[in-house]
LODRENKOL-829825 format. One record per residue (C-alpha): x, y, z; residue in one letter. Coordinates in steps of 0.02 Angstrom, whole numbers, plus 32768, in hexadecimal, padded with zeros to 4 digits. Example, Ala and Ser with C-alpha at 12.3 -4.5 7.8 and 13.67 -1.06 7.14 Angstrom:
82677F1F8186A;82AC7FCB8165S;
END
This chain:
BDB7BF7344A2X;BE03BF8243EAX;BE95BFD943B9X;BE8CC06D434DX;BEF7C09042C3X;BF6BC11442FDX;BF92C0844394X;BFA3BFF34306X;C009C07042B7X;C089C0794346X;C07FBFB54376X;C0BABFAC42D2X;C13CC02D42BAX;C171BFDF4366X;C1A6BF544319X;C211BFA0429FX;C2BABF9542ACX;C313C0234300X;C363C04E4249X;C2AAC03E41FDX;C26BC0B04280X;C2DDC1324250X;C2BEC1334189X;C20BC12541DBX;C221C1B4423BX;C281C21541A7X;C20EC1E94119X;C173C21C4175X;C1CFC2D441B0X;C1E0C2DD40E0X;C139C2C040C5X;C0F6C3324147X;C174C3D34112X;C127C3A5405CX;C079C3A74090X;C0A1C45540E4X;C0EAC4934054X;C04CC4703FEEX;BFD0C4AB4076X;C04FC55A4076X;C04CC5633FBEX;BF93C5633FB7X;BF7EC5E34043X;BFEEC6483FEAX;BF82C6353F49X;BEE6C64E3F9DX;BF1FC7073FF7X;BF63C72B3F5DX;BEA8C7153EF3X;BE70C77C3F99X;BEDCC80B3F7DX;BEADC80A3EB5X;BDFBC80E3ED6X;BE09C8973F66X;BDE1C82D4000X;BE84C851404CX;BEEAC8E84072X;BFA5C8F5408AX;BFDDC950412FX;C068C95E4186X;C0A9C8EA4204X;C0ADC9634294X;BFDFC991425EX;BFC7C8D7425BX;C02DC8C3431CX;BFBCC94A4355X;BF15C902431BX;BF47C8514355X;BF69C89643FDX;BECBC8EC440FX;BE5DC86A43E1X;BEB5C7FA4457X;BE91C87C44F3X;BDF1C87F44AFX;BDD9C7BA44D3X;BE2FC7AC458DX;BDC8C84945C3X;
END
């Protein structure tokens, strides 16, 4: 049976040094809290065209608590 390459990617970051494991380690935490950012930022942008063309409302947190609720009694019942 093969390897796939998530395993070939951990046979080789195995064989890193323990130093190169850590800037490993670091650089791809970096990259991941950057790729968050971006997927954030265009969430933000895409509620935002929602609200400007009326397919969102704005309520208040408690309204939102209480409808959340709700629909989740709604789903164990």
């Amino acid at each position: 049976m093969g390897t796939t390459p998530f395993g070939d990617v951990l046979d080789r970051a195995s064989a890193l040094s323990l130093e190169e494991q850590e800037m490993l380690i670091e650089v791809l935490r970096k990259r991941r809290a950057e790729a968050w950012r971006k997927e954030l930022a265009a969430d933000i942008a895409q509620a935002r065209r929602d609200l400007a063309a009326g397919r969102l409302k704005i309520e208040s947190h408690e309204k939102m608590k209480r409808r959340l609720r709700k629909s989740l009694r709604l789903h164990t019942e």
